[in-house]
Structures are given as C-alpha cells and as structure tokens.
RODO-2510 file (C-alpha; in nm, 4 decimals, decimal comma):
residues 202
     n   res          X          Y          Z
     1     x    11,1832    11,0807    10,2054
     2     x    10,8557    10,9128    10,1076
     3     x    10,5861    10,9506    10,3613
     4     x    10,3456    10,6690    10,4255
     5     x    10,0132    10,6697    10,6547
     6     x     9,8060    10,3491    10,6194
     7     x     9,4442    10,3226    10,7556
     8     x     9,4313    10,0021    10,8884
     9     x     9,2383     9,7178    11,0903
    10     x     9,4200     9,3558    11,1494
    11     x     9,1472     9,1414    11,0490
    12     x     9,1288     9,2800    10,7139
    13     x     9,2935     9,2844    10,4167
    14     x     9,5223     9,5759    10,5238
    15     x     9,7405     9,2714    10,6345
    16     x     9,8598     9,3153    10,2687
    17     x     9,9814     9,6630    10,2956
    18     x    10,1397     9,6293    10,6483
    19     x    10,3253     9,2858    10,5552
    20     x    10,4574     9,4525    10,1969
    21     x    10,5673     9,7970    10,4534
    22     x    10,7441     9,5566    10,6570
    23     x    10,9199     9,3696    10,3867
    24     x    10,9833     9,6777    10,2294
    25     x    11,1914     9,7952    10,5534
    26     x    10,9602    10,1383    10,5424
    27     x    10,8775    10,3860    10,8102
    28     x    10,4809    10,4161    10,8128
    29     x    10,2125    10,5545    11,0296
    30     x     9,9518    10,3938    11,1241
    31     x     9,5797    10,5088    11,1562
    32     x     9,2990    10,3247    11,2757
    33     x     9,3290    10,0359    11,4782
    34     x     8,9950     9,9764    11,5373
    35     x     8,6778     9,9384    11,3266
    36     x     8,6132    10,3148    11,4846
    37     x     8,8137    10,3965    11,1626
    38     x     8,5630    10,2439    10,9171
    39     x     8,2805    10,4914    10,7727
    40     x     8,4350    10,7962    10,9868
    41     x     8,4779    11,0825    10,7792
    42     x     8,8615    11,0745    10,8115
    43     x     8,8944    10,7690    10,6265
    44     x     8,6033    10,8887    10,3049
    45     x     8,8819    11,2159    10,2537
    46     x     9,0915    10,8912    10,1170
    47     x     8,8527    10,6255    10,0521
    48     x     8,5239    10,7402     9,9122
    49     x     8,3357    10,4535    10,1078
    50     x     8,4722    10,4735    10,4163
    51     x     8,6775    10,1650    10,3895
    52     x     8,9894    10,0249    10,5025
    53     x     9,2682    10,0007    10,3872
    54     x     9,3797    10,3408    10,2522
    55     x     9,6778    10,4832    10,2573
    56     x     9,8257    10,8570    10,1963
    57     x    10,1675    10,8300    10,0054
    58     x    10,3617    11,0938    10,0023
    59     x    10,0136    11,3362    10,0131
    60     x     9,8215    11,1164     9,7486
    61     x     9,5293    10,8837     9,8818
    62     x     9,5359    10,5204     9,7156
    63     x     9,2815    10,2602     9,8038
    64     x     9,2548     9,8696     9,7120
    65     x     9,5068     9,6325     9,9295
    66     x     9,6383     9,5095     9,5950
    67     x     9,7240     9,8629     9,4458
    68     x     9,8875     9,9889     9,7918
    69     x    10,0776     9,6947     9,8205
    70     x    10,2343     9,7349     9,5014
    71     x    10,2737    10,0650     9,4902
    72     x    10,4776    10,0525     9,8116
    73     x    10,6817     9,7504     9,6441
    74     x    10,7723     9,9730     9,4032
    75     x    10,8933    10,2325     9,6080
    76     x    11,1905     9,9958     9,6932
    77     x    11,3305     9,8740     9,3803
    78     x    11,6305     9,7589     9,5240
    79     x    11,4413     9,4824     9,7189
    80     x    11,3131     9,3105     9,4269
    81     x    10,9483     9,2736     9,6169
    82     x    10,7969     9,3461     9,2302
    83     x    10,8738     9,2070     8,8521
    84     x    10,9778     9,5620     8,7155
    85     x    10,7113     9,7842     8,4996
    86     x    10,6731     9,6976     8,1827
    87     x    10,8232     9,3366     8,1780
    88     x    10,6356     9,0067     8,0777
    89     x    10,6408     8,9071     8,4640
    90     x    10,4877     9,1980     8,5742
    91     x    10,2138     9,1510     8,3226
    92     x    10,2088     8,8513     8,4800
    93     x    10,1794     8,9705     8,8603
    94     x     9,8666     9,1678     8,7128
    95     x     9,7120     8,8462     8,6067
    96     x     9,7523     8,6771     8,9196
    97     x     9,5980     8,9626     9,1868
    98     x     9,3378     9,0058     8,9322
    99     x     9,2477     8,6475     8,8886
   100     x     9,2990     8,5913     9,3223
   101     x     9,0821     8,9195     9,3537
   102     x     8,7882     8,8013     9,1142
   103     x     8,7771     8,4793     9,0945
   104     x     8,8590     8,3456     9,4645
   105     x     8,8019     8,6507     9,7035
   106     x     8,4728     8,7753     9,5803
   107     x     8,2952     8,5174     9,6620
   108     x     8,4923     8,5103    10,0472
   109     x     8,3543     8,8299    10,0292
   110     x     8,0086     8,7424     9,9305
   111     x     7,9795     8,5087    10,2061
   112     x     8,1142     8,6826    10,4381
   113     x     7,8821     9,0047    10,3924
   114     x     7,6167     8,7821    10,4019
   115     x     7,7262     8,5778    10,7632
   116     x     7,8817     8,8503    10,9564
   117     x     7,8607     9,2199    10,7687
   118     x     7,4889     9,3178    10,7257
   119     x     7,3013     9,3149    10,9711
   120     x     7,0899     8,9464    11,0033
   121     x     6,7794     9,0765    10,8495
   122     x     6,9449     9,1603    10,5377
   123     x     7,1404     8,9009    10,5111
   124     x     7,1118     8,6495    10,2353
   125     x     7,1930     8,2811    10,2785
   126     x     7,0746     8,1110     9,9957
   127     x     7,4176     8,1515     9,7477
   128     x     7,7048     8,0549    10,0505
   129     x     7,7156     7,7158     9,9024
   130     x     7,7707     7,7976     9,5214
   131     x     8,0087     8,0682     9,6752
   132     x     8,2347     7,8381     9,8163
   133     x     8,1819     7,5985     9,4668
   134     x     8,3086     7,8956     9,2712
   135     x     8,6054     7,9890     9,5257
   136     x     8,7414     7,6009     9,5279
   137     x     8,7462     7,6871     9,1279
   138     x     8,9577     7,9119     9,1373
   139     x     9,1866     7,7649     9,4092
   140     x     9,2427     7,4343     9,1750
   141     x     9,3362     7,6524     8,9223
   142     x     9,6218     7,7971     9,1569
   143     x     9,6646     7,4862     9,3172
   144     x     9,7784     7,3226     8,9667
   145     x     9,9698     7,5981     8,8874
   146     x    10,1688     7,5956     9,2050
   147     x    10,2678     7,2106     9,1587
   148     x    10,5153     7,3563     8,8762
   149     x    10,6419     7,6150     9,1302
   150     x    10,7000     7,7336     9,4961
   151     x    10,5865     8,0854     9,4329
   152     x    10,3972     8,2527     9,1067
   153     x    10,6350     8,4897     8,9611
   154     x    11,0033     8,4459     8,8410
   155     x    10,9458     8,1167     9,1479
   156     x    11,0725     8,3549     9,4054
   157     x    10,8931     8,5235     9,6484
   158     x    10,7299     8,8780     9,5850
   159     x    10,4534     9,0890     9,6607
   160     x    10,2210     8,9041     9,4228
   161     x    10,2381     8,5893     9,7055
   162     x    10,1403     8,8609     9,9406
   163     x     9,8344     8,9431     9,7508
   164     x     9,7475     8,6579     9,6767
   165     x     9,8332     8,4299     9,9477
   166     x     9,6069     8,6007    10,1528
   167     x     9,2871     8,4988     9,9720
   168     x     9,4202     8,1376     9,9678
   169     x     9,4024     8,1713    10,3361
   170     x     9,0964     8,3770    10,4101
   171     x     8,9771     8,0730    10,1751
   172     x     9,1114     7,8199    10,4318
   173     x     9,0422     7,9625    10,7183
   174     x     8,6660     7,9773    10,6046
   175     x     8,7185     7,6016    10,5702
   176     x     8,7291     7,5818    10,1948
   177     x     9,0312     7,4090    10,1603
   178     x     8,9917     7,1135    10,3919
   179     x     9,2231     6,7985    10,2467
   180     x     9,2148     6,8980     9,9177
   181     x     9,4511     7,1534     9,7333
   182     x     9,8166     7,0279     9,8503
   183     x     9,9847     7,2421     9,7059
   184     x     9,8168     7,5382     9,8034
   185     x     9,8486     7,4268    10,1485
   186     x    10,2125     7,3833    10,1117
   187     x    10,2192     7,7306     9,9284
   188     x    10,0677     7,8750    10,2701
   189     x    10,3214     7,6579    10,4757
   190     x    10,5513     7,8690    10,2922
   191     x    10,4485     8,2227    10,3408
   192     x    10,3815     8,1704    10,7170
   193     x    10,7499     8,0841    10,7617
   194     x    10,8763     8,4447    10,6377
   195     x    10,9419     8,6389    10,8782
   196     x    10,6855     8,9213    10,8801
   197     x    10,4325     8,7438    10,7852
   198     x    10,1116     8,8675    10,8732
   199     x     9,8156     8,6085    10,7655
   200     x     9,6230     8,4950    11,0374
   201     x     9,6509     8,0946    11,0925
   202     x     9,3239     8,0059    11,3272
***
C-alpha cells in the first residue's frame, strides 16, 4: 500500500496536492497546518528550502505542487486523473503546467513576495504593474485556448485543470482578471463545481 505524507498549508499551493489526493480517493497524512511548518528543519529533510508543499511517497521526498500532483495521479491509473506516459496528451499536460507555472504564476509570485512575503523594507514595488501586464498575457493565451474547449486535455477533466486552474485563480483573486477573460472565468465556474474542489473563491 502506497504511503503518502504531504506537508501542507491551505493558502498555498499545496491546494494542488490535497485536491489531486482527494480525487484520487487516497489515504494521506497530513503535516503542517500552520506556517510553523515552513523553514523548520522537518520540512528542509524533504524540501531543501524549507518550503511547502512536500510530500514523502512511499519513503521518497518530492517537492513542486505540479510534480506531487502528478505523481499521485499516477498512482491511480484506473481514475484517468492523467493522459498516460508517453502519449501525445501527456506531452501535452507538460506544456500546459509548464506554460501556467512560467508564464502566469511567476509573476503572482513576484508580486506577491514583494506585497506580503519580505519583510516591507525589502520589498520592491516598482515591477507589480508590468507583473500583472505579463500574467494577463499569459491568461489570453489560455483564455483563447479554452473557447475551443471546457478543459485542456483530451476536453475532460484531469489533473492538468488542477494545476493549472489554480494559477488562473490566484490570478483572479489578485484582481487580474476583472471583466475580461470569459472563458477563463467560465473555466473556473467549472472547477469550483467538482466536488473536492479546493481553490479558494474570496
């Protein structure tokens, strides 16, 4: 039986791991809790900055949301929560974190280090603005993409929408969105309705 422990805080992008362990239908402990977790020496014997999430897998440490997401997606094949290795669409679920991770959520990121992380003396306001610019490029480019399509691969739903959908809503929710982007907004209409989902809507 696989054994799961995930380090985890809810305001953060652990939401990824815990919503693909719950649509997975997998037993998991939890560690953390709190942002006591973050930096404690604990959490570096997984993640060598002290960041959450992390998880332990069966006695191996994996960090990155998108990696322990999809790792645990394919520990169920049977629930179809991942285009299987080696196939076009999972080349194609590869494409899509990576473009949502580096193209949309660094620069949520950026701006969020720089409004609420460091402490105010360090902080640097000067690039929020362009950050925002180069988010809303990104999220026209999925917004487009999504008028074809209710969900990104095979049009069904899958751990790539978990991924993903959650920078399209940390992007909302820091008011990047507004009127614009329909269909991303109906994309995120979507994903709230499932059952365990776990994005945050205020």
């Amino acid at each position: 039986m696989t054994t799961i422990k995930l380090y985890e805080f809810e305001p953060t992008r652990s939401a990824r791991c815990r919503w693909t362990l719950l649509e997975a239908g997998l037993d998991y402990e939890t560690a953390g809790g709190s942002p006591d977790i973050i930096g404690s020496d604990e959490l570096k014997s997984v993640h060598p900055l002290g960041k959450i999430p992390a998880a332990v897998i069966d006695g191996k440490p994996l960090f990155e949301s998108a990696a322990i997401a999809t790792a645990i997606a394919d520990l169920v094949p049977d629930r179809n929560l991942v285009a299987k290795a080696g196939t076009w669409e999972r080349t194609l679920h590869d494409q899509w974190t990576q473009f949502a991770l580096t193209e949309m959520e660094a620069w949520l990121w950026a701006s969020l280090v720089n409004t609420a992380v460091l402490p105010e003396e360090q902080r640097i306001s000067a690039g929020l603005e362009q950050n925002g610019a180069m988010f809303k490029r990104g999220a026209a480019v999925l917004d487009d993409v999504l008028g074809g399509c209710e969900h990104l691969i095979e049009n069904r739903f899958t751990v790539t929408d978990i991924i993903v959908g959650y920078t399209v809503n940390w992007g909302r929710r820091q008011g990047h969105l507004e009127d614009r982007f329909s269909n991303l907004h109906g994309y995120l209409d979507r994903l709230f309705e499932r059952e365990h989902c776990t994005l945050m809507r205020d």
